[in-house]
MARVO-302232 format. One record per residue: residue number from 1; z, y negated, x of N, C-alpha, C, O in turn. Coordinates in Angstrom, 3 decimals. Each point is the difference from the previous one (the first is absolute). Layout:
N
+------+----------+----------+----------+----------+----------+----------+----------+----------+----------+----------+----------+----------+
: loro :     n.up :  n.north :   n.east :    ca.up : ca.north :  ca.east :     c.up :  c.north :   c.east :     o.up :  o.north :   o.east :
+------+----------+----------+----------+----------+----------+----------+----------+----------+----------+----------+----------+----------+
:  NUM :        Z :        Y :        X :        Z :        Y :        X :        Z :        Y :        X :        Z :        Y :        X :
...
+------+----------+----------+----------+----------+----------+----------+----------+----------+----------+----------+----------+----------+
//
This chain:
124
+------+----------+----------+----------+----------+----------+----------+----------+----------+----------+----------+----------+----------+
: loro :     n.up :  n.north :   n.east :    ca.up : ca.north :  ca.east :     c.up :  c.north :   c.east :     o.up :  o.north :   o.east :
+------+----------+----------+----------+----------+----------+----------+----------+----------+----------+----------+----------+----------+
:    1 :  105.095 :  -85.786 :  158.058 :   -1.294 :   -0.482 :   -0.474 :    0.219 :   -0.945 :   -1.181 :    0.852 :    0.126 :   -0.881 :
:    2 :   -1.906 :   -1.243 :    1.031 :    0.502 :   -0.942 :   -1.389 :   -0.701 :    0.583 :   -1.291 :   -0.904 :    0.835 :    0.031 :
:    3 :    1.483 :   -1.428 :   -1.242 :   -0.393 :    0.504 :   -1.379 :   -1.259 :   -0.099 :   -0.154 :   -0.356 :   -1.154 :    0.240 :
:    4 :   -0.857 :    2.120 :   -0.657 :   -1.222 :   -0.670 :   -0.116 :   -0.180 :   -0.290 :   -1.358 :    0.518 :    0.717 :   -0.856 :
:    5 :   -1.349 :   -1.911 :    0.506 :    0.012 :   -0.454 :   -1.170 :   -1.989 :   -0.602 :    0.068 :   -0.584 :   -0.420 :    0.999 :
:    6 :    0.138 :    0.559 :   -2.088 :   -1.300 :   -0.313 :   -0.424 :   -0.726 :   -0.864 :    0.688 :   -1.212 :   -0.096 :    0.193 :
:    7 :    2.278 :   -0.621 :    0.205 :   -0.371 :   -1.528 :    0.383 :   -0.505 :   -0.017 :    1.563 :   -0.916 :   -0.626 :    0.535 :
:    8 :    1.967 :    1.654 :    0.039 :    0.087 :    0.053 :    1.498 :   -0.666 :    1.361 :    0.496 :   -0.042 :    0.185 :    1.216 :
:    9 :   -0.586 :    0.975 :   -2.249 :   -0.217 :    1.093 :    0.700 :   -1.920 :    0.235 :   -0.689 :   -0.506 :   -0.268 :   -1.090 :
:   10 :    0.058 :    0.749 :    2.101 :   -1.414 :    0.257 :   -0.745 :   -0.019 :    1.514 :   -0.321 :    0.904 :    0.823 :    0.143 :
:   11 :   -2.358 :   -0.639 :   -0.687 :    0.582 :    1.198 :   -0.147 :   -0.296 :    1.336 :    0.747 :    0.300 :    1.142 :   -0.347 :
:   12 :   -1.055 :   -1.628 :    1.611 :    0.038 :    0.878 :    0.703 :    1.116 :    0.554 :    0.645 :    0.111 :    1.194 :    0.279 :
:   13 :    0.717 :   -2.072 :   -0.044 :    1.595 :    0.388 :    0.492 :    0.659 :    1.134 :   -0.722 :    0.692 :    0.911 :    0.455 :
:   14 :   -1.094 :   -1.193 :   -1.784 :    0.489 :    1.013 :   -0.905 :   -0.103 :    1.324 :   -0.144 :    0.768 :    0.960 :   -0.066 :
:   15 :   -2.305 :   -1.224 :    0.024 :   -0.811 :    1.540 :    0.184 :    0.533 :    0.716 :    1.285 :    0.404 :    1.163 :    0.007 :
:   16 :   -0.443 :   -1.885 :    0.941 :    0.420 :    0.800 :    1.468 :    1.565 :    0.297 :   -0.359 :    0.327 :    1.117 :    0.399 :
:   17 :    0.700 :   -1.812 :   -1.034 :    1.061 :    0.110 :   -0.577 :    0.001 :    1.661 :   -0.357 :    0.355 :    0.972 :    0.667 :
:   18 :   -0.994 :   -1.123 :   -2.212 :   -0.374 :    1.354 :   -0.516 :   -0.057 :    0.944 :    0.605 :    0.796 :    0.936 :   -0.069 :
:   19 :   -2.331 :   -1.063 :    1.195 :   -0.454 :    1.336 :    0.454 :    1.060 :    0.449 :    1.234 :    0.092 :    1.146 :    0.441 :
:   20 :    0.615 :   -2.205 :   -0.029 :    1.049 :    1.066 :    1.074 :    1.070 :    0.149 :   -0.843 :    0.385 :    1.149 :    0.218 :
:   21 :    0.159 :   -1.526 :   -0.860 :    0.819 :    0.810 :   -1.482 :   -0.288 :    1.224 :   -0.053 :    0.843 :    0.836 :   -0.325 :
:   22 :   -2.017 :   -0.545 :    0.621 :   -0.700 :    1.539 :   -0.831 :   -0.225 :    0.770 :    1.041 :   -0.043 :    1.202 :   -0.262 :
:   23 :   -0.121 :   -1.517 :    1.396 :   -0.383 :    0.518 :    1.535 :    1.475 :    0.478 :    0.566 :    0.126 :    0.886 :    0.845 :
:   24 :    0.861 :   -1.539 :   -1.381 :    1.025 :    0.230 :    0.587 :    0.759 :    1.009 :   -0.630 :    1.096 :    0.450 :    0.336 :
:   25 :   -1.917 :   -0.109 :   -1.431 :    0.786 :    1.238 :   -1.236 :   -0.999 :    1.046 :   -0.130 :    0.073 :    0.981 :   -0.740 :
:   26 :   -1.223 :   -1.358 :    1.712 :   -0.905 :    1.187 :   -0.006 :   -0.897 :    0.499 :   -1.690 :   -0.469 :    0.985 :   -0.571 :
:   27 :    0.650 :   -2.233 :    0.417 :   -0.589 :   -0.027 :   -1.461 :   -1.432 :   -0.363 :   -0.368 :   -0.466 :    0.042 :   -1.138 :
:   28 :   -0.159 :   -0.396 :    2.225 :   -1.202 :    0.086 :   -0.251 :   -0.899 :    1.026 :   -0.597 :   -0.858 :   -0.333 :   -0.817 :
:   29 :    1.047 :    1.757 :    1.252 :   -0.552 :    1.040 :   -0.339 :    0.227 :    0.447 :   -1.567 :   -0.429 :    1.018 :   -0.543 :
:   30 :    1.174 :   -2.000 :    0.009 :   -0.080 :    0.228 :   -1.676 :   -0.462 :   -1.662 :   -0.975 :    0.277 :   -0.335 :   -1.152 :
:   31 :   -1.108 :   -0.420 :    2.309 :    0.029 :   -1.345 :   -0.377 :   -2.004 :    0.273 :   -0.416 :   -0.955 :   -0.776 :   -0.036 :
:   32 :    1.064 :    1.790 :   -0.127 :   -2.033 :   -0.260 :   -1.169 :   -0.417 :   -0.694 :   -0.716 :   -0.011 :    0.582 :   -1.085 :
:   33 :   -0.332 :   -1.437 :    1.003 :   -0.640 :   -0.868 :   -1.302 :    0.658 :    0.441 :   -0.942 :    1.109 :   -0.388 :   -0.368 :
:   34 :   -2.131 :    1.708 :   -0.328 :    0.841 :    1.030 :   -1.144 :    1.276 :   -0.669 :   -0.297 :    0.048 :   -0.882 :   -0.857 :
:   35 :    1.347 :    1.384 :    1.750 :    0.704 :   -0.151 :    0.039 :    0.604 :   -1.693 :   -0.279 :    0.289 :   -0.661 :   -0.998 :
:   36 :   -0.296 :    0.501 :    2.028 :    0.428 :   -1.868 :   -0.020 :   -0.604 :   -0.521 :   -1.266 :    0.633 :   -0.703 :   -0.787 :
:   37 :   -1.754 :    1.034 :    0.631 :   -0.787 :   -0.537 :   -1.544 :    0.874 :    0.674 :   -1.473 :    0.062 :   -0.432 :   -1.151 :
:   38 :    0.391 :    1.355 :    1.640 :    1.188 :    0.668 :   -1.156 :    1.126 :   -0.579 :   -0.055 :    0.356 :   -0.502 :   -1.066 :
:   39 :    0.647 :    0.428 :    2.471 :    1.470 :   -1.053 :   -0.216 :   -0.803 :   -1.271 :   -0.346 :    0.270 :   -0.450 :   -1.113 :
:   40 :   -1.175 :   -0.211 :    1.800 :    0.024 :   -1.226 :   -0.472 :    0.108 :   -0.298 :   -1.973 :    0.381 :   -0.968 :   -0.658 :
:   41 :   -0.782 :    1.978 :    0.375 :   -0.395 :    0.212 :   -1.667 :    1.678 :    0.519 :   -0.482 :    0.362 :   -0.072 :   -1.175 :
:   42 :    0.100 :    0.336 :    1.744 :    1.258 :    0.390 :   -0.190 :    1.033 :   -0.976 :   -0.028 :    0.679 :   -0.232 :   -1.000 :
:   43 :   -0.546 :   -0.400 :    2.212 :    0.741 :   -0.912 :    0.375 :   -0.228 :   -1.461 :   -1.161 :    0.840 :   -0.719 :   -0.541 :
:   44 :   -2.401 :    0.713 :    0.487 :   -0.359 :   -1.117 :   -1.117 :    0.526 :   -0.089 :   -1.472 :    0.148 :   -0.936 :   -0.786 :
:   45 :    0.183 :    2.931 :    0.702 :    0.378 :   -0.365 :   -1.178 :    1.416 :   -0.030 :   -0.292 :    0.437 :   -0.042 :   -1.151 :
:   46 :    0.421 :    0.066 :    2.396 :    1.482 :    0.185 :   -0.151 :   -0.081 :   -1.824 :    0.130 :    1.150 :   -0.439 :   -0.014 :
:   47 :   -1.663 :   -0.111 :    0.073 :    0.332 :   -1.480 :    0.294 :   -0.518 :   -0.454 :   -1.374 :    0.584 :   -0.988 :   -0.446 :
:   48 :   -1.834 :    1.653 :   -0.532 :    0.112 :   -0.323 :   -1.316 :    1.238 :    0.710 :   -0.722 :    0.303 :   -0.395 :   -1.126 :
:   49 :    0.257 :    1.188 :    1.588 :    0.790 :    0.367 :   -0.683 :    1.624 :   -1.070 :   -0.346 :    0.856 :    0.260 :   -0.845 :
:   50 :   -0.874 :   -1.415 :    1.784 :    0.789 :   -0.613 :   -0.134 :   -0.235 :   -1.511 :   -1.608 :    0.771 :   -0.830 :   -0.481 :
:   51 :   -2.144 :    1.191 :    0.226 :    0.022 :   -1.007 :   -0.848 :   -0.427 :    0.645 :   -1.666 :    0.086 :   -0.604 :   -1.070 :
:   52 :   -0.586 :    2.108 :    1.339 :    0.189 :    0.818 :   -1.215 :    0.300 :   -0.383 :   -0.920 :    1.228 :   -0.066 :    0.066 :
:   53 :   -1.697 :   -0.435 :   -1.432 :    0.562 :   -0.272 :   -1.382 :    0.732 :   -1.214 :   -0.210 :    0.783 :   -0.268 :   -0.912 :
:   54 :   -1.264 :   -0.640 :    2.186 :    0.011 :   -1.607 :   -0.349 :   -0.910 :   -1.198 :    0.160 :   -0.725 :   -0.355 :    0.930 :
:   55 :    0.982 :   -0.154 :   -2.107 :   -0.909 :   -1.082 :   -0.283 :   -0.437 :   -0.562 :    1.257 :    0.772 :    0.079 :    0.956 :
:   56 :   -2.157 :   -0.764 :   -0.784 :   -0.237 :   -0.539 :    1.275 :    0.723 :   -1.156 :    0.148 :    0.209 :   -0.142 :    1.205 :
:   57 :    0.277 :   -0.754 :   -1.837 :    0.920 :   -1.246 :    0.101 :    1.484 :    0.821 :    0.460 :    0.420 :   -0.422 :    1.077 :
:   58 :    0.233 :    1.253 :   -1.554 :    0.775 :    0.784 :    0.652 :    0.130 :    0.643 :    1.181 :    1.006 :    0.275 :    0.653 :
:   59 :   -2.135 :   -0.076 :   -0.466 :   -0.113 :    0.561 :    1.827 :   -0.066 :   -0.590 :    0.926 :    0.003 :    0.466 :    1.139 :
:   60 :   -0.109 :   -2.133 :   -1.586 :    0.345 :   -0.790 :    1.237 :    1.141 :   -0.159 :    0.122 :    0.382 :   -0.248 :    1.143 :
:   61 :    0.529 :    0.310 :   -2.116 :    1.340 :    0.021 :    0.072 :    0.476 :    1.397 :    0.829 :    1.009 :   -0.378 :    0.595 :
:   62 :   -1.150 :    1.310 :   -0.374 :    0.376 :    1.107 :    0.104 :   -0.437 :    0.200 :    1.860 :    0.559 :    0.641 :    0.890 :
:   63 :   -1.665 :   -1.427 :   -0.889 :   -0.070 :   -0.202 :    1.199 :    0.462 :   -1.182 :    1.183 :   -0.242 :   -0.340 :    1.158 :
:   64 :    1.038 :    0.005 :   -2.275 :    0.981 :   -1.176 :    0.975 :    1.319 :    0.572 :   -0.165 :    0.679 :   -0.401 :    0.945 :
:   65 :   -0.092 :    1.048 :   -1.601 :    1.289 :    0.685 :   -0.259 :    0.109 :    0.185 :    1.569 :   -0.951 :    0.390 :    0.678 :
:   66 :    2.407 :   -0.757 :   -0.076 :    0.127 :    0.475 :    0.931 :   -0.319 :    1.678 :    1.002 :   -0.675 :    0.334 :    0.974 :
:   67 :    1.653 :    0.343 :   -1.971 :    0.154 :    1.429 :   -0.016 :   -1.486 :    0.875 :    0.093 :   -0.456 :    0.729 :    0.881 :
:   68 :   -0.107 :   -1.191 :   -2.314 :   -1.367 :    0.954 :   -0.016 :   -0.802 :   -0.388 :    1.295 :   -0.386 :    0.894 :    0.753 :
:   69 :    0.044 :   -2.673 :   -0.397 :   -0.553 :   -0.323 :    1.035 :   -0.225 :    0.366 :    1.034 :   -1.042 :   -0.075 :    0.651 :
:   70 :    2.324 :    0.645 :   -0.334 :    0.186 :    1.043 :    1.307 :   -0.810 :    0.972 :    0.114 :   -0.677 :    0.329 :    0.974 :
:   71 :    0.796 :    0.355 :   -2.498 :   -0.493 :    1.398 :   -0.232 :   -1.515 :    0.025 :    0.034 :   -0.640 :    0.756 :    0.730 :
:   72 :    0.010 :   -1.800 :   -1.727 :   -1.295 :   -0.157 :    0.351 :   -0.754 :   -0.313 :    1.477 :   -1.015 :    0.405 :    0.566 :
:   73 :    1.813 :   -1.108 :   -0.348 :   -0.320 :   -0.305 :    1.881 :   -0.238 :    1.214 :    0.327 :   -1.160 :    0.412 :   -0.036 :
:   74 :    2.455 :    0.598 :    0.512 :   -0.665 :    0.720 :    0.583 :   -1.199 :    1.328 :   -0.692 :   -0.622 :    0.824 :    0.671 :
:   75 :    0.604 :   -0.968 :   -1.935 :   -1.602 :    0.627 :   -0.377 :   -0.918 :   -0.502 :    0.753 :   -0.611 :    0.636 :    0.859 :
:   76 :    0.384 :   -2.317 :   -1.244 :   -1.023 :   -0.726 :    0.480 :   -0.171 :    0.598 :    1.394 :   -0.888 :    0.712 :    0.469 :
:   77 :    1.854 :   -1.149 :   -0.020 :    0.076 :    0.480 :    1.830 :   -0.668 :    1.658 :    0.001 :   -0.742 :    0.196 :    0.963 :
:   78 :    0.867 :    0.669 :   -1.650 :   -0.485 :    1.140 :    0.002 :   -1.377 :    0.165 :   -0.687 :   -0.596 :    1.077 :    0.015 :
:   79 :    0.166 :   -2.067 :   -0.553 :   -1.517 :    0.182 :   -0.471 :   -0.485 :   -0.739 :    1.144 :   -1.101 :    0.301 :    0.459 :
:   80 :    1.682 :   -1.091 :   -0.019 :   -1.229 :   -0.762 :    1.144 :   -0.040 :    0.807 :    0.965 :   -1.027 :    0.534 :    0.419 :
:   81 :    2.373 :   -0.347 :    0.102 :    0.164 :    1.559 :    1.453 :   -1.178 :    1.013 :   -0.280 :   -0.829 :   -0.088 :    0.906 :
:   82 :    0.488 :    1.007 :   -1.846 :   -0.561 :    0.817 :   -0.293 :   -1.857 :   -0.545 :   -0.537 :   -0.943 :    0.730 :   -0.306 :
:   83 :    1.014 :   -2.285 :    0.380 :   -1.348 :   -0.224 :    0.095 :   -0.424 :   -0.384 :    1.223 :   -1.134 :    0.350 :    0.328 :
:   84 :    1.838 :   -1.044 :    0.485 :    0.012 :   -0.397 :    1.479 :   -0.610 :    1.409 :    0.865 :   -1.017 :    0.170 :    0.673 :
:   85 :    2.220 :    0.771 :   -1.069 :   -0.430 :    1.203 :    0.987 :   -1.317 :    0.816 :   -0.559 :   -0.656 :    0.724 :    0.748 :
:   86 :    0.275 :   -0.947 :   -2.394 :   -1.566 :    0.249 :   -0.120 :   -0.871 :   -0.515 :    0.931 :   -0.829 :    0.639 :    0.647 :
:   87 :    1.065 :   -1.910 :   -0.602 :   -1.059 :   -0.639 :    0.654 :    0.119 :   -0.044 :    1.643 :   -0.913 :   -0.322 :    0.760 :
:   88 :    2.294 :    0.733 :   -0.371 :    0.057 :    0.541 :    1.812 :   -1.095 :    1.143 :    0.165 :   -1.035 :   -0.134 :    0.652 :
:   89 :    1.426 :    1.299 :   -1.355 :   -0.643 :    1.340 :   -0.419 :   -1.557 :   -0.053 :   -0.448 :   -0.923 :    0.791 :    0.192 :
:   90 :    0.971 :   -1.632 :   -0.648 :   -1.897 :   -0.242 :   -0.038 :   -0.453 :   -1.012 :    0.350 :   -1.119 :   -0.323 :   -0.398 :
:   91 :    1.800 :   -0.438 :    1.197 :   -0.918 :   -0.909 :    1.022 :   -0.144 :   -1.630 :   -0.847 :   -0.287 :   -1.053 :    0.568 :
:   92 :    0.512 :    1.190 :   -1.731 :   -0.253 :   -0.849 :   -1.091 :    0.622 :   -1.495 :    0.967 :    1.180 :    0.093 :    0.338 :
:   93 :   -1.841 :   -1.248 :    0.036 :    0.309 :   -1.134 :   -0.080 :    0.520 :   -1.047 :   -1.549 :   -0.607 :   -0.661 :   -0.843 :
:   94 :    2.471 :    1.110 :    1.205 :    0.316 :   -1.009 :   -1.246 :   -0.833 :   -0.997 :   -0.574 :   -0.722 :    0.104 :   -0.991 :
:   95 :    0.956 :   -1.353 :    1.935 :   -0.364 :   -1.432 :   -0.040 :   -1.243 :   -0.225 :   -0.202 :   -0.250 :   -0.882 :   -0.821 :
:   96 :   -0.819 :    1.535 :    1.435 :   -1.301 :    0.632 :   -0.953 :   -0.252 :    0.335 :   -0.887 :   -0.652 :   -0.585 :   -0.865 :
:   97 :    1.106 :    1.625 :    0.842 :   -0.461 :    0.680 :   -1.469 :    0.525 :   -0.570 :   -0.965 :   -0.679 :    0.216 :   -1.004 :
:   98 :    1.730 :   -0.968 :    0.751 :    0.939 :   -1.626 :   -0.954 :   -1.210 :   -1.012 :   -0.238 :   -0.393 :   -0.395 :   -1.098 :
:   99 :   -0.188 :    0.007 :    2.528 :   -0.573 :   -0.939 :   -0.099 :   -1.371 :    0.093 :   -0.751 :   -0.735 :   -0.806 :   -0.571 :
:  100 :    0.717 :    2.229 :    0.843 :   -1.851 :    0.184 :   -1.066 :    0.210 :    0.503 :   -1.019 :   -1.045 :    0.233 :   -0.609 :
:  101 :    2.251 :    0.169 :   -0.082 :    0.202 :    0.407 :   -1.116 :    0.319 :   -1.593 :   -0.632 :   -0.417 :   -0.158 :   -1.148 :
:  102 :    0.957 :   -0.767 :    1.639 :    0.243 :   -1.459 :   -0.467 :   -1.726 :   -0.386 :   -0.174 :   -0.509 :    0.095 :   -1.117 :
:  103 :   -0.032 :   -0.381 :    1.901 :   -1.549 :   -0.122 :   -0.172 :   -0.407 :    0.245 :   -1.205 :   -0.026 :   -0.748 :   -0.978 :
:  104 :   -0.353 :    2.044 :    1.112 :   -1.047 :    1.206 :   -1.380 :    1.159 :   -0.161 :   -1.213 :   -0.427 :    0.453 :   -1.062 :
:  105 :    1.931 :   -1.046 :    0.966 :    0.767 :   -0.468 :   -1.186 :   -0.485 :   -1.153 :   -0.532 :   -0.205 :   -0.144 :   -1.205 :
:  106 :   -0.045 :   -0.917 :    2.263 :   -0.551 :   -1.163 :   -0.356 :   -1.118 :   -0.435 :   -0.676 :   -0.168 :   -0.907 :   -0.815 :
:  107 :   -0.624 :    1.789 :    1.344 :   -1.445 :    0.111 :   -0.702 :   -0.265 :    0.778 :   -1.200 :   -1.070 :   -0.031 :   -0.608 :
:  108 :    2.597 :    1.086 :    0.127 :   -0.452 :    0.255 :   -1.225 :    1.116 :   -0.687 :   -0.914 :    0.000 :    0.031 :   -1.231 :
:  109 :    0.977 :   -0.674 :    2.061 :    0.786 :   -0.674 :   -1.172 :   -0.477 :   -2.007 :    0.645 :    0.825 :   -0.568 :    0.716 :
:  110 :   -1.497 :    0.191 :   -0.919 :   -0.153 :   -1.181 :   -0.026 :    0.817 :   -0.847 :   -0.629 :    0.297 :    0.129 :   -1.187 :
:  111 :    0.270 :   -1.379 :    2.197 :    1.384 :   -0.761 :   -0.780 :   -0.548 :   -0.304 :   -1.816 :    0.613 :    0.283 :   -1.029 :
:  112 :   -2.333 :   -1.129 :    1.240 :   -0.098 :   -0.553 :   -1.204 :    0.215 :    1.134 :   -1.303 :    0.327 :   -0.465 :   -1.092 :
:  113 :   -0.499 :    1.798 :    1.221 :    0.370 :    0.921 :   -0.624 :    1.023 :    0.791 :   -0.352 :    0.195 :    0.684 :   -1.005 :
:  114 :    0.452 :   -0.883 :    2.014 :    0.766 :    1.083 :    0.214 :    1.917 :   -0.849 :   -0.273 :    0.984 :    0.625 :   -0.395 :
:  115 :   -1.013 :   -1.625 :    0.643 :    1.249 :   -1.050 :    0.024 :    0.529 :    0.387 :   -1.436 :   -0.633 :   -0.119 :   -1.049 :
:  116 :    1.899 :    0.598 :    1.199 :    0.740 :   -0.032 :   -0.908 :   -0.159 :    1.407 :   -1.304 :    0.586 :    0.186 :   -1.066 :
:  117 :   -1.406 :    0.408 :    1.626 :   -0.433 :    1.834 :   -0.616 :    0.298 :    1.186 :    0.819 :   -0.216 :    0.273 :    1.181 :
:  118 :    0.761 :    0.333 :   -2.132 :    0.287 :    1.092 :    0.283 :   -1.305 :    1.288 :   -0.054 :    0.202 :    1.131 :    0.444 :
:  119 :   -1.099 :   -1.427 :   -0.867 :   -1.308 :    0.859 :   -0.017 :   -0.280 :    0.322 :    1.137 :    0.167 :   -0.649 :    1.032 :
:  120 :   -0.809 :    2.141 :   -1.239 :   -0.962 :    0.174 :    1.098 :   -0.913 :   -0.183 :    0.440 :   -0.789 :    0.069 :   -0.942 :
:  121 :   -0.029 :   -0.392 :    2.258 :   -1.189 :   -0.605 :    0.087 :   -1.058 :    0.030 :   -1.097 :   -0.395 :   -1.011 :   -0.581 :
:  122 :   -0.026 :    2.227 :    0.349 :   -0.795 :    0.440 :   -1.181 :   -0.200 :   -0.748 :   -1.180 :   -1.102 :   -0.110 :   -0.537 :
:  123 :    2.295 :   -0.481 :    0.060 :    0.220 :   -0.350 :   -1.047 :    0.322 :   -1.723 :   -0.010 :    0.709 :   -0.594 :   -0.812 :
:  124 :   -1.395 :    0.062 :    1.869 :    0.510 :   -1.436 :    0.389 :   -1.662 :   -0.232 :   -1.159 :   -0.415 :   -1.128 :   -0.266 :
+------+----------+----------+----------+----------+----------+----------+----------+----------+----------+----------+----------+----------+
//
């Protein structure tokens, strides 16, 4: 099979990826919201854990380091796995639910407002 890469795979491929991953280990029956909503919180924070107690100008460095790169990859790869199969498990349409959360972002962070701040809507 060829390498899939961003460019070439959507993400339904993925999800179906995932869910026979999990079908094939009989792992569904411990895949609950609950649950998946817990590793995902888990997994998120072993991937902050790679930038822990450095400056944010430092953590881009740290994330190009060869070595750590790896390491963060596969977190990343394990926070998305474990949100993918949320959303197998509850039916959730990725590319949807992206697309209307981009929407209802737009409308409360407006470019003329919002360009170049770090604030929260509230406070625009």
């Amino acid at each position: 099979m060829a390498a899939l890469t961003d460019s070439t795979t959507t993400v339904a491929v993925i999800k179906a990826r995932v869910l026979a991953f999990a079908r094939e280990r009989d792992w569904e029956q411990f895949h609950a919201p609950k649950n998946l909503s817990m590793a995902l919180a888990a997994e998120a924070a072993e991937l902050m854990e790679h930038f822990l107690w450095t400056a944010p100008e430092a953590s881009r460095a740290v994330a190009q380091d060869p070595v750590k790169r790896r390491k963060i990859a596969e977190e990343l790869a394990d926070v998305v796995i474990y949100a993918l199969e949320f959303a197998n498990v509850t039916g959730i349409d990725v590319a949807a639910a992206i697309e209307e959360k981009m929407a209802a972002n737009a409308l409360k962070y407006p470019v003329e407002k919002a360009r170049g701040r770090a604030e929260k809507y509230t406070e625009l």
